[in-house]
C-alpha positions as CSV (number, residue, x, y, z in Angstrom):
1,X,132.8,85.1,146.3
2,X,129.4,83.5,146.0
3,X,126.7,85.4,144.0
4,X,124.3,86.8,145.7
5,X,120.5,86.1,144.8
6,X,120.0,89.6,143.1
7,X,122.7,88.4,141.0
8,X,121.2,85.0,140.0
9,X,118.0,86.7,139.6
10,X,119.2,89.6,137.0
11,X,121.1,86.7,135.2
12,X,117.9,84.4,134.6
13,X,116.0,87.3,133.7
14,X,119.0,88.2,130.9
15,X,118.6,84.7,129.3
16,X,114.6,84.8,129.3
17,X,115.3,88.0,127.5
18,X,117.5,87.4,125.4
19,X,116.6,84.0,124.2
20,X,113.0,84.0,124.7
21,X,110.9,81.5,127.0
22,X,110.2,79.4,123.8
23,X,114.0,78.4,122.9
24,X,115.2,77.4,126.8
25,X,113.1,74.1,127.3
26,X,114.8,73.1,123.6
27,X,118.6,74.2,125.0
28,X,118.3,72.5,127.8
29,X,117.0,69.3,126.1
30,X,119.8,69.8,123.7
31,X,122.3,69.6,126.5
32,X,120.8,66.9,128.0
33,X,121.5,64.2,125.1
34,X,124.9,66.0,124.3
35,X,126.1,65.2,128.2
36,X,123.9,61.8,127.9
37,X,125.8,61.1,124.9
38,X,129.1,61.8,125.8
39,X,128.5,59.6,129.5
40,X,127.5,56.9,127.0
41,X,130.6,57.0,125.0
42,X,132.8,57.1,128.2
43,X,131.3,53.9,129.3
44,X,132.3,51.9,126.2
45,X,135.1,49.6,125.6
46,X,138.1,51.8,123.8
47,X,138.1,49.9,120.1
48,X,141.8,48.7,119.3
49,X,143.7,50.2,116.7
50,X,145.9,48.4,114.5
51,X,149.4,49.3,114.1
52,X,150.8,49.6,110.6
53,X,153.9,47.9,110.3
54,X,157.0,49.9,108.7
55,X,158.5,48.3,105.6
56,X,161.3,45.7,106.0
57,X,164.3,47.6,104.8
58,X,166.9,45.9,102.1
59,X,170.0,45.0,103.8
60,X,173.3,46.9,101.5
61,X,176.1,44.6,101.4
């Protein structure tokens, strides 16, 4: 079911209420790095980790 456009309209009114028209243009830019960031970090080589070796155990004779 697709919303209609009374819906989308009552919803973007809610947010301008409830957050004010002052704090959306800063959300938004706030999302903006977070997503540009996380693209960024996708795109990088994966750093290899080095594997700890167990301790040689003492042969019983």
């Amino acid at each position: 079911m697709r919303p209609g456009i009374l819906q989308v309209l009552l919803i973007v009114i809610l947010v301008l209420v409830l957050f004010g028209s002052a704090k959306i243009p800063a959300m938004a830019k706030n999302i903006a790095n977070g997503i540009k960031t996380f693209k960024h970090e996708l795109k990088e080589e994966p750093k290899p980790v080095a594997k700890k070796k167990a301790p040689a155990k003492k042969k019983s004779k």
